[in-house]
N, C-alpha and C positions, 0 to 999 in steps of 0.2 A: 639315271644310273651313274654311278661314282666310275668313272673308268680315267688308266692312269695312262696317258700316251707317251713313250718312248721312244724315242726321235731324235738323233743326234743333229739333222739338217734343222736348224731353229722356225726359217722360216715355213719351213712345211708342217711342224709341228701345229705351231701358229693356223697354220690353213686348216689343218685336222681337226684341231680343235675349235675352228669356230663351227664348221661343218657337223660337229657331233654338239654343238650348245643348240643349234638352229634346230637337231634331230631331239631336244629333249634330254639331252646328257650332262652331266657334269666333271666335265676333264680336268686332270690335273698335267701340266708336261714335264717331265724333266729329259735329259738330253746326254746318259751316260748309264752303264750297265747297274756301275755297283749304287751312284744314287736311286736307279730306279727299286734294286734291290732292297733298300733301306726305307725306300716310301713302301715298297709294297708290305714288308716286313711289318713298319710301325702302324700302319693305317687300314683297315679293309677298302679294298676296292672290289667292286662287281664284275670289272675286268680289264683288262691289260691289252692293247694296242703297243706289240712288241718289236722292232726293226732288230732284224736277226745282226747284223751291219755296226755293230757300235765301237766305240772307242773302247781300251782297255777290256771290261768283262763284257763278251760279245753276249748277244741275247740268248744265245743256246746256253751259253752258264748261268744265266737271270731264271730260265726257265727252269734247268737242272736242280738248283737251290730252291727255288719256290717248289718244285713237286718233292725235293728229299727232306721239307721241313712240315711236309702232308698240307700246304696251302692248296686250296680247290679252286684260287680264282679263274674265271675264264681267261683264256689269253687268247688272241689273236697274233699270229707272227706276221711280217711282212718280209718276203721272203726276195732274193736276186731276180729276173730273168732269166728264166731257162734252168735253172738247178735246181733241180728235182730231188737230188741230193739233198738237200736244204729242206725242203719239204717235207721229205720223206722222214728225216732226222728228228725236226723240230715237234710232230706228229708222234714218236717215237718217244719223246722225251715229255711229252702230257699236251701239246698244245690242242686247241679246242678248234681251231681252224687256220689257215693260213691263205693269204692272198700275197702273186706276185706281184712285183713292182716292174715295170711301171702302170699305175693302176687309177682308174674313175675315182674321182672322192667318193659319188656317189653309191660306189660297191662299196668301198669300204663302210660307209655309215649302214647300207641293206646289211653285211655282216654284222656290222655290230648290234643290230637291232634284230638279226635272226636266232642270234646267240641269247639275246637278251630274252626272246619268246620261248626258246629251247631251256633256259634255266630262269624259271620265273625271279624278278627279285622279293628279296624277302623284308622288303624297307616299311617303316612305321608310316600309317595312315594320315598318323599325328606328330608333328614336333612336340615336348612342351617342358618348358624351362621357369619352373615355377608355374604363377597363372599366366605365364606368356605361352599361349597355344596355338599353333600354326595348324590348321588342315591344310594336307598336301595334296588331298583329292580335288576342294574346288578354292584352292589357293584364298582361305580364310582366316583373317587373325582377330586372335580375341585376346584383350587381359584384362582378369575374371569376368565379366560380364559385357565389357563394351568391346565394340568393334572399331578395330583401325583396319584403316584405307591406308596401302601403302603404295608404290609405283612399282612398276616391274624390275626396275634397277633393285631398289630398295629391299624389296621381298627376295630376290637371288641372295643379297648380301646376308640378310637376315637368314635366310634357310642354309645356308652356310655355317654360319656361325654356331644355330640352333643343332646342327646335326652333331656337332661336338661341344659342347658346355662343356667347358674348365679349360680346353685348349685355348691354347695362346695359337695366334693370326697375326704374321706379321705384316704391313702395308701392302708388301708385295707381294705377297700370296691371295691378299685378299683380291690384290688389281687383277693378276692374275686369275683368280676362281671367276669373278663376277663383269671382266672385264675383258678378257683375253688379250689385253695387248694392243686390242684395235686399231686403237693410235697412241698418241704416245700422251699414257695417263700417267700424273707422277700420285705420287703419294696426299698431297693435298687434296684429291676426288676422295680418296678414301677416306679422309679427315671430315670429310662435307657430307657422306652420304652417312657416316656414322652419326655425326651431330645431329641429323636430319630424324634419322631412327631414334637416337636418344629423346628429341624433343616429342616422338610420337608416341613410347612407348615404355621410357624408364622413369617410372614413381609408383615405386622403388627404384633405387639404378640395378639394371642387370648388367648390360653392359661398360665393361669394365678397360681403362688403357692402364697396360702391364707396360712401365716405363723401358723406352729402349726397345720393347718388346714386340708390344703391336695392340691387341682387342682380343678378350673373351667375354665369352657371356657367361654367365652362371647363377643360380639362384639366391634371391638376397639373405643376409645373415643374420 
């Protein structure tokens, strides 16, 4: 599940999100109102991990804009200690659940994933980018007829990239998506795991480096 974590403290962001990859999720973090506003706007997400607490536009206006622009994603707020007021509010203004802080990772992930049972996702069975076809049910790739073995690093990257053909990926989002930060990866891993897929996968080349830019993939021309 595509879900977008909103978290001004970085390093707990960081904790959330490896907590929701371990769970089978795929987190994106940013760490301020109006950029979350702006990922949520350009991108669908399945749902939203919201810190009511943020810098600048606090999350009660992140949530306001997303319900008056009729967006349905799930959110989750994470609310103060004790203000119920907050709760009550954030509930009031579309949220789909709310948990206080300070709080178990592991609630937090049973929420995400109760919400997840409560609104099934409505995601493709299949990747497929050209004859490059990913099933996502028993993590199988094929182009046109033959089968590639990928590693598990590799295949995140890859299902990544395949969930949006034509988007441009820059290094760090990539490190980011497939990587969370864990230690400290630079841009060179991504350069390595790309080459890696290229050498298993592109003849034809699908994927493509957009100079300056970063990686997409997209069907050959």
């Amino acid at each position: 599940m595509q879900t977008l974590v909103v978290e001004d403290e970085v390093r707990l962001a960081q904790h959330i999100s490896r907590a929701l990859i371990e769970a089978g999720h795929e987190p994106t973090m940013v760490h301020d109102g109006e950029t979350a506003l702006g990922e949520a706007e350009a991108k669908h997400y399945d749902l939203i991990v919201l810190d009511v607490m943020l810098p600048g536009m606090d999350g009660f206006e992140v949530l306001r804009r997303l319900r008056g622009a009729k967006m349905d994603t799930r959110v989750l707020i994470l609310t103060a200690r004790g203000e119920v007021s907050d709760r009550v509010t954030g509930l009031g203004l579309g949220a789909d659940d709310d948990l206080e802080k300070p709080y178990a990772t592991q609630d937090l992930v049973a929420r995400v994933s109760a919400l997840r049972r409560r609104f099934p996702e409505k995601a493709p069975i299949k990747l497929k980018v050209g004859d490059l076809v990913l099933n996502l049910a028993d993590r199988e790739l094929y182009r046109g007829p033959r089968r590639i073995e990928l590693s598990a690093r590799e295949l995140t990257l890859l299902r990544v990239l395949m969930r949006e053909p034509g988007r441009i990926f820059s290094r760090t989002e990539l490190c980011e998506r497939v990587w969370e930060r864990e230690h400290d990866y630079g841009v060179k891993l991504v350069e390595a795991f790309i080459s890696r897929l290229r050498k298993k996968i592109d003849s034809p080349p699908l994927i493509h480096t957009v100079r300056y830019l970063g990686y997409t993939i997209r069907e050959p021309e």
